[in-house]
MIGU-272041 format. One record per residue (C-alpha): y, z, x; residue in one letter. Coordinates in nm, 4 decimals. Layout:
N
+----------+----------+----------+---+
:        y :        z :        x : r :
+----------+----------+----------+---+
:        Y :        Z :        X : a :
...
+----------+----------+----------+---+
//
This chain:
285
+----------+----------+----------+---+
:        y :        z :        x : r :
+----------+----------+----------+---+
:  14.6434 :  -7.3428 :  -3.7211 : x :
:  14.7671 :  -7.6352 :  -3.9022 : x :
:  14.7186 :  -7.9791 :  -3.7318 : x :
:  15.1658 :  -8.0158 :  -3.7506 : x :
:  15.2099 :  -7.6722 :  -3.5948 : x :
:  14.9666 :  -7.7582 :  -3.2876 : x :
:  15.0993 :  -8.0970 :  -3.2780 : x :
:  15.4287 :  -7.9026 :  -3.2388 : x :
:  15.2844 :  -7.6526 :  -2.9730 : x :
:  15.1372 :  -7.9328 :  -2.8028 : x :
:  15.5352 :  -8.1875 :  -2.7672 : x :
:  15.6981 :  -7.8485 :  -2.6820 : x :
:  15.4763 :  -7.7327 :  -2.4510 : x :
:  15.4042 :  -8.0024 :  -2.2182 : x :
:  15.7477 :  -8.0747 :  -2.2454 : x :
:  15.8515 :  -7.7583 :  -2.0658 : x :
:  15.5762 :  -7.8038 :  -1.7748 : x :
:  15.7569 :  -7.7609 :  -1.4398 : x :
:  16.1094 :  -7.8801 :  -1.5892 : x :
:  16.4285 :  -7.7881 :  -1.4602 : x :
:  16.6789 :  -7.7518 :  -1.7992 : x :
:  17.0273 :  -7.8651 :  -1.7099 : x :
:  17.1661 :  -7.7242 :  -1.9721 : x :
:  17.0293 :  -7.4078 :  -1.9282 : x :
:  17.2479 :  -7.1429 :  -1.8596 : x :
:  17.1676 :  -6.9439 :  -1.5441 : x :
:  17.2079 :  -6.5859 :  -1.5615 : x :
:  17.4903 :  -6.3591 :  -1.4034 : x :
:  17.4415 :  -6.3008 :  -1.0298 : x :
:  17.5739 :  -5.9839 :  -0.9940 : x :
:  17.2706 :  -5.8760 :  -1.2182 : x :
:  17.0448 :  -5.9064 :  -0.8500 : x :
:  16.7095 :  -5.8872 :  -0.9852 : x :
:  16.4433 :  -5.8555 :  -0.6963 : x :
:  16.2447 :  -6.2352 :  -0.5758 : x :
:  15.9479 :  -6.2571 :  -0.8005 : x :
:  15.6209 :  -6.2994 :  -0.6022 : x :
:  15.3399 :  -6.4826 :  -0.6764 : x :
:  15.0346 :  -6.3387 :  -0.6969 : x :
:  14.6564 :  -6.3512 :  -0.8606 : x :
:  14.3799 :  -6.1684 :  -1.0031 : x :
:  14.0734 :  -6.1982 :  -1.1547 : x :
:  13.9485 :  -6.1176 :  -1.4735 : x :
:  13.5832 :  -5.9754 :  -1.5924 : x :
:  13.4599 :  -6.3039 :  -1.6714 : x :
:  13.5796 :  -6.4077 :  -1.3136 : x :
:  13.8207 :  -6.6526 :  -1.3912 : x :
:  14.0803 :  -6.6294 :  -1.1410 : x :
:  14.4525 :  -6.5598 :  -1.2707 : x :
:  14.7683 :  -6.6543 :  -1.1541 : x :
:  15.1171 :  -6.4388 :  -1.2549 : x :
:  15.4656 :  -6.3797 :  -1.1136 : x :
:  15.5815 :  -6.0430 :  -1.1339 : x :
:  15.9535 :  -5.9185 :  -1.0644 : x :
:  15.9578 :  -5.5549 :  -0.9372 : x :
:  16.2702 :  -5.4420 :  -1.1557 : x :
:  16.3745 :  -5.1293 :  -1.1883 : x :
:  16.2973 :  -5.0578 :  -1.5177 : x :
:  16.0211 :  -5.0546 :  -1.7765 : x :
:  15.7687 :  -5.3801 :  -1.7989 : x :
:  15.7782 :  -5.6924 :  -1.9997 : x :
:  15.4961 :  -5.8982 :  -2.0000 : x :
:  15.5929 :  -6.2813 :  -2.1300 : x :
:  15.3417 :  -6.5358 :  -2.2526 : x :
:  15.4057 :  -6.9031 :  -2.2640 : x :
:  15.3326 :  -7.1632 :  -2.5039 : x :
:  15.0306 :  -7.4214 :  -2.5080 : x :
:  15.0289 :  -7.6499 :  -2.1826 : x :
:  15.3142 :  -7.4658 :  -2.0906 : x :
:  15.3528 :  -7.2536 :  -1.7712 : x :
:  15.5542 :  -6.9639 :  -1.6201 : x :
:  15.7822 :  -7.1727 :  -1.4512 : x :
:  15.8201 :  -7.3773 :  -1.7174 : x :
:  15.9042 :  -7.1716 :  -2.0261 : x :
:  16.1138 :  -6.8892 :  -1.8337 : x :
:  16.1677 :  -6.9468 :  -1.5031 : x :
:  16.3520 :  -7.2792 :  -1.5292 : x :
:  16.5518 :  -7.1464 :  -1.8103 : x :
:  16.6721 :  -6.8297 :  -1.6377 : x :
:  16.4700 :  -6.5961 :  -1.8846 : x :
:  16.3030 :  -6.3948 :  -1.6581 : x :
:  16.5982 :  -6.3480 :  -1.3686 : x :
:  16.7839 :  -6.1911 :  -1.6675 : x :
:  16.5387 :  -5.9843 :  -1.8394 : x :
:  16.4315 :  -5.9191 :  -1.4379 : x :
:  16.7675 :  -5.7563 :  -1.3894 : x :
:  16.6740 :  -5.4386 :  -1.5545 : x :
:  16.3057 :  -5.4637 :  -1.6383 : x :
:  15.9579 :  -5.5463 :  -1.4449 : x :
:  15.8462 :  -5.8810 :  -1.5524 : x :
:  15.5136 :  -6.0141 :  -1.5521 : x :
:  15.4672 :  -6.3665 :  -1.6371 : x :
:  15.1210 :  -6.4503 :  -1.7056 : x :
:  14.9838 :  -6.8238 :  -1.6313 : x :
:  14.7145 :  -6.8386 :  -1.8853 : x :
:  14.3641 :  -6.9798 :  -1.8008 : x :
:  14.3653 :  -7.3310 :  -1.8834 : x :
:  14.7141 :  -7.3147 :  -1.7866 : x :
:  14.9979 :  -7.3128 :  -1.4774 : x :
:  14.8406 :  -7.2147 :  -1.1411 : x :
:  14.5345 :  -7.0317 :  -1.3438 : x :
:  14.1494 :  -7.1413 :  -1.3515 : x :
:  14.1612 :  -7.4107 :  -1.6240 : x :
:  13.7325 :  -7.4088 :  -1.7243 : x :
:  13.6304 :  -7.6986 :  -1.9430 : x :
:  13.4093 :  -7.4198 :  -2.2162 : x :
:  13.5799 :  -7.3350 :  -2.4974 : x :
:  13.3655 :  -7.0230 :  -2.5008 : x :
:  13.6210 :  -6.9510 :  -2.2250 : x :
:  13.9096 :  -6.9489 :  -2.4308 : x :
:  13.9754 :  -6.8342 :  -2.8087 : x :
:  13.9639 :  -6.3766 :  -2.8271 : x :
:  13.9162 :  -6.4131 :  -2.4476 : x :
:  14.2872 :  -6.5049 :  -2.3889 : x :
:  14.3943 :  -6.1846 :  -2.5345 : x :
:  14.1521 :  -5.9605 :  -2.3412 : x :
:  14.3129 :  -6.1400 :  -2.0037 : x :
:  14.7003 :  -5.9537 :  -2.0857 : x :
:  14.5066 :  -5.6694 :  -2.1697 : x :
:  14.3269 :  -5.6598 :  -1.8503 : x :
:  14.6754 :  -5.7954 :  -1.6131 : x :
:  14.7816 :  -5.4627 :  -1.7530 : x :
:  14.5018 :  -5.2745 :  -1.6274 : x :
:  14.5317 :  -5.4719 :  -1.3239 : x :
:  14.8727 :  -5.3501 :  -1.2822 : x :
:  14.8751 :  -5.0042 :  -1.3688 : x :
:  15.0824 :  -5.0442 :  -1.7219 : x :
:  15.0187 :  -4.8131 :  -1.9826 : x :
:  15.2714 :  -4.9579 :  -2.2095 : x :
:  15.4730 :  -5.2527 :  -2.2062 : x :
:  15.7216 :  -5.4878 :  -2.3717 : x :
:  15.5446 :  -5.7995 :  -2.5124 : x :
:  15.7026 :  -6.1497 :  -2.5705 : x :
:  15.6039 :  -6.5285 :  -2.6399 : x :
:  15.6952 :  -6.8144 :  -2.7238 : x :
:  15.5074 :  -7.0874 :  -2.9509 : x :
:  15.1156 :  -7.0281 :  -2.8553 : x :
:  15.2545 :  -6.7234 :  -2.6741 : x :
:  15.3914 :  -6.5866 :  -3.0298 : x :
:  15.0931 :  -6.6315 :  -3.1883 : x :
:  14.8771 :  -6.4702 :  -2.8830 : x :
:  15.1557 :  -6.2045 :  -2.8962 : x :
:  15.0577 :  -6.1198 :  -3.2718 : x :
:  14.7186 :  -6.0975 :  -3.2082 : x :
:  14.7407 :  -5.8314 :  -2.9323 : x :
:  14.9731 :  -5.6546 :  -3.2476 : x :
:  14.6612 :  -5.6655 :  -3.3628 : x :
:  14.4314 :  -5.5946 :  -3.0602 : x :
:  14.5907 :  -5.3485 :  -2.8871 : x :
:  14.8927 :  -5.2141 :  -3.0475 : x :
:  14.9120 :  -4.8773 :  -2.8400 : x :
:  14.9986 :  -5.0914 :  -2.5570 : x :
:  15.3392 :  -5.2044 :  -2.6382 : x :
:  15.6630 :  -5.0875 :  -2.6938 : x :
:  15.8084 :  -5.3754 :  -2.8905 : x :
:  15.7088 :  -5.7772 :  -2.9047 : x :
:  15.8856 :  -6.0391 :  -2.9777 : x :
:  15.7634 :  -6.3480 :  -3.1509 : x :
:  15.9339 :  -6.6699 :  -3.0435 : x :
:  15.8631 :  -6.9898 :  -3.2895 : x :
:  15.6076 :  -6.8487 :  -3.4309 : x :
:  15.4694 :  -6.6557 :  -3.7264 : x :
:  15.1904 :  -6.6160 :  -4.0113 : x :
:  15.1578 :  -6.7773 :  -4.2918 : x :
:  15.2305 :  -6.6731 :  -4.5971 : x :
:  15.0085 :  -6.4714 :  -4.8112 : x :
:  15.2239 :  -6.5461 :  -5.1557 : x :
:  15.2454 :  -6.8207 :  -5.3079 : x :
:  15.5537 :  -6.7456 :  -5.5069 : x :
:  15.7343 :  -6.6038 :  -5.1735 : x :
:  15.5656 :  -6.9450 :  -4.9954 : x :
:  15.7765 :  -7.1493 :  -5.2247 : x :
:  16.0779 :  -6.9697 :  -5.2176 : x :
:  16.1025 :  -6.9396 :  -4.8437 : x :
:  16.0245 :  -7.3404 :  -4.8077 : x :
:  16.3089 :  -7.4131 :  -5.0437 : x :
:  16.5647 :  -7.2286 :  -4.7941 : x :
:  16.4547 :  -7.3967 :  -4.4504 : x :
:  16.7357 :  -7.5866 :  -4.3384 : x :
:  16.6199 :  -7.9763 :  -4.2280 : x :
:  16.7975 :  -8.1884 :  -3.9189 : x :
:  16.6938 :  -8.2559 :  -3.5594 : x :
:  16.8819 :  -8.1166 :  -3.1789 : x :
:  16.9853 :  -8.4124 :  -2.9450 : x :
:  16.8341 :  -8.1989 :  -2.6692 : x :
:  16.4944 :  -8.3257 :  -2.8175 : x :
:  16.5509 :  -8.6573 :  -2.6389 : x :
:  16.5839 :  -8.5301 :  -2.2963 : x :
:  16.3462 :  -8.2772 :  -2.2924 : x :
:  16.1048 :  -8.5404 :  -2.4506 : x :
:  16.1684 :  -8.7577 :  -2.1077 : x :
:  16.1038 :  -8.4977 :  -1.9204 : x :
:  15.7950 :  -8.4350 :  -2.0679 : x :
:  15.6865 :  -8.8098 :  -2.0253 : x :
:  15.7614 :  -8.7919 :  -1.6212 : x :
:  15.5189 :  -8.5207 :  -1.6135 : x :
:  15.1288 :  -8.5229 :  -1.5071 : x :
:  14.9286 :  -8.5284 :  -1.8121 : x :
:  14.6549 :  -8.2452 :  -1.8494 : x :
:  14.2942 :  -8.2582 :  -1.8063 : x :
:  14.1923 :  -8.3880 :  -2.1870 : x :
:  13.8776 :  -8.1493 :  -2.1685 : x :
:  14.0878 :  -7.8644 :  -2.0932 : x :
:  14.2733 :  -7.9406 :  -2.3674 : x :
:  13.9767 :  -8.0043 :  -2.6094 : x :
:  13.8381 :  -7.6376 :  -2.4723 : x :
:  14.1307 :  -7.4244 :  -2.5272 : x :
:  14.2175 :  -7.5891 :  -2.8943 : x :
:  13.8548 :  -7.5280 :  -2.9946 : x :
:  13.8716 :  -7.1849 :  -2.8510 : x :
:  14.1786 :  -7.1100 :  -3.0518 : x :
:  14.0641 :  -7.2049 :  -3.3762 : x :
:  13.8190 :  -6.9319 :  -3.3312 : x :
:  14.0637 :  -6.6271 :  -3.3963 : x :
:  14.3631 :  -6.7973 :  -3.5417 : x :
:  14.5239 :  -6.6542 :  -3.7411 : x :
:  14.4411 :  -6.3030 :  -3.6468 : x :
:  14.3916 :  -6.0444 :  -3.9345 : x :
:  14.6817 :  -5.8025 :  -3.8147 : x :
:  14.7849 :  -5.5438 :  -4.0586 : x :
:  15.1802 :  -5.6135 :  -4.0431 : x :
:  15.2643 :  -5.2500 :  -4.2521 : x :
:  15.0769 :  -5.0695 :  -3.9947 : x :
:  15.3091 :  -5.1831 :  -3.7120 : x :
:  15.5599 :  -4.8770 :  -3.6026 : x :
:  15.6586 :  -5.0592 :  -3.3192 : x :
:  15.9662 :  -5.2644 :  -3.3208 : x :
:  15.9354 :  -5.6630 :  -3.3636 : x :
:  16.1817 :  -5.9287 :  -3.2601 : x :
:  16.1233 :  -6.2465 :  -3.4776 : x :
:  16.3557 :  -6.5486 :  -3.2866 : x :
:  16.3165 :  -6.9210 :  -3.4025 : x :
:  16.4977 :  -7.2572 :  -3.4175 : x :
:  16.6783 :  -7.3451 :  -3.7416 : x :
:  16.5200 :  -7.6204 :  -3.7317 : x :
:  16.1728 :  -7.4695 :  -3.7180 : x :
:  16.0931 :  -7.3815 :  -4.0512 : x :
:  16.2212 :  -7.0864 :  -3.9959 : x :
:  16.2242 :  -6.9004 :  -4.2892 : x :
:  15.8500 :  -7.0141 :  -4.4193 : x :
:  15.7698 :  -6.9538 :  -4.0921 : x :
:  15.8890 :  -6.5712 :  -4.1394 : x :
:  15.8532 :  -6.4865 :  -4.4433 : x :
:  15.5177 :  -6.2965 :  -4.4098 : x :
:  15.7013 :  -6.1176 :  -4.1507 : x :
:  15.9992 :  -6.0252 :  -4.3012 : x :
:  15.8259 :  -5.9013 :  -4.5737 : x :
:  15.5553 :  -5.6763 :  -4.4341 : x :
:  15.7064 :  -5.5489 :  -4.0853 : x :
:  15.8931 :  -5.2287 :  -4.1290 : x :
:  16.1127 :  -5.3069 :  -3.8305 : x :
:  16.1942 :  -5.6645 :  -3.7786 : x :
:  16.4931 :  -5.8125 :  -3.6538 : x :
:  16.5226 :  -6.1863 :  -3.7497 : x :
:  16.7299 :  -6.4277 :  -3.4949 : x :
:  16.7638 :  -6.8125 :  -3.6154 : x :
:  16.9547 :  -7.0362 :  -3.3129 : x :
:  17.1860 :  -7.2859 :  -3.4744 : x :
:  17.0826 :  -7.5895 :  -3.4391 : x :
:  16.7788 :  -7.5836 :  -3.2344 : x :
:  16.4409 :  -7.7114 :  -3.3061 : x :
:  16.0606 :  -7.6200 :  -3.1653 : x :
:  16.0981 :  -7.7760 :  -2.9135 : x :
:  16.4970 :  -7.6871 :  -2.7712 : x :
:  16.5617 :  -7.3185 :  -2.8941 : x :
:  16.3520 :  -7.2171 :  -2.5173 : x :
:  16.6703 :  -7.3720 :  -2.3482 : x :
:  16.8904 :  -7.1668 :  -2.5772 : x :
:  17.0832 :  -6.8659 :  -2.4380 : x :
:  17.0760 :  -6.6974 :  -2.7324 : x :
:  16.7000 :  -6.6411 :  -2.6825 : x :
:  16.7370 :  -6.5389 :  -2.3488 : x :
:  16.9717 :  -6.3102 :  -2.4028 : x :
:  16.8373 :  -6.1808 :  -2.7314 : x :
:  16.4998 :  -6.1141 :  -2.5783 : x :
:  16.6947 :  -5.9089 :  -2.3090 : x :
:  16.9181 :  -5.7063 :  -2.5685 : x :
:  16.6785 :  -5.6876 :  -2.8125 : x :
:  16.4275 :  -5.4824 :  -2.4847 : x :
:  16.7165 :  -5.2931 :  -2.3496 : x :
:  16.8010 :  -5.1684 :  -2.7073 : x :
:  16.4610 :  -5.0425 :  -2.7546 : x :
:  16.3248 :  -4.9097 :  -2.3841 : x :
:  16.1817 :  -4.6131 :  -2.3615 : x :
:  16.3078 :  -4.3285 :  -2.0504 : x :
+----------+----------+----------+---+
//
């Protein structure tokens, strides 16, 4: 991972930790999803888990934040998971080093092994098959279980994230069509993020380390039957950013928010809502 894409993972991320988004739409109440609960498990190593599952009525979705972030920070506070909760099971994982989760100070503890941990929640949980989402680091973990574990899921969606691309010519092209300008929103999450408590630096150090270790994962995109929501900022690269995507998935749907950035198109509710259309479109009986 480039050294300006973690830099990226890294503003948005702890930007998002524990915020409340004002601008944030909330979702319809009449929708009623059921109280998530709070709950924890442990995984093989032993590190001890944290999640927040919503007991919805219909098939599971299992979301993965971004770097630093937190459940409660990238879709709680946002309303993402009340409205995806209204006709689905969430499960909203607080990865180790992250959120309420054991944060170890090994990077042996991190890298592969922060795959393995959704693979084993599901286990945990009794879930054959799921929907998969993420956003920023939780994109990128989201194409590596593609790659993992792709019996597991009935579709993913990657959220400001993607692969890079394998072409040179198609490189080029794709770089020459990303739109450039910044989202006023920047500024406030960007306060937000400074009010926060800063994490533990060797945490940090650990899980960076550990991700270096199987980024970028060698998925076969062709082999992918499952379908695959790609949804990023306008302002995030995003056509660079997708062009690998776009041109080896044989069932992508592409989603660029207007006018929103790495760091804002999480507040958007045209993600939320396109993450909940986008599962609802494609749920299996």
């Amino acid at each position: 991972m480039s050294k300006v894409v973690l830099l990226a993972l890294t503003v948005a991320a702890s930007s998002l930790l524990g915020c409340t988004i004002e601008d944030a739409t909330e979702p319809d109440p009449s929708a009623g999803p059921s109280e998530p609960a709070d709950r924890t498990f442990s995984a093989s190593d032993g590190v001890t888990l944290h999640y927040v599952e919503y007991p919805g009525p219909g098939s599971p979705v299992m979301l993965l934040h971004g770097f630093l972030g937190s459940a409660q920070g990238n879709w709680i506070a946002p309303g993402i998971s009340a409205a995806i909760a209204a006709r689905h099971r969430v499960v909203l994982l607080d990865q180790r080093g992250h959120g309420e989760s054991d944060k170890p100070e090994d990077a042996s503890a991190y890298g592969e092994r922060m795959l393995t941990d959704v693979i084993e929640l599901l286990d945990h949980l009794d879930i054959p098959r799921a929907h998969l989402g993420g956003y920023s680091m939780g994109g990128a973990m989201t194409l590596g279980l593609m790659r993992l574990s792709p019996e597991r899921f009935i579709t993913a969606t990657v959220g400001a994230m993607g692969l890079e691309e394998t072409e040179e010519s198609f490189r080029t092209a794709a770089e020459a069509m990303d739109p450039q300008g910044t989202d006023p929103d920047e500024e406030k999450i960007l306060e937000m993020a400074g009010a926060g408590e800063p994490p533990d630096p060797l945490v940090v150090e650990a899980i960076v380390k550990g991700h270096g270790t199987w980024w970028p994962p060698a998925v076969e995109l062709r082999a992918i039957a499952f379908p695959v929501l790609s949804i990023i900022g306008e302002f995030d690269e995003p056509y660079s950013t997708t062009s690998r995507l776009r041109r080896e998935l044989p069932n992508l749907k592409t989603v660029i928010v207007p006018g929103r950035t790495h760091l804002t198109t999480i507040i958007d509710p045209m993600l939320r809502d396109g993450i909940a259309s986008f599962v609802d479109a494609h749920d299996e009986p």
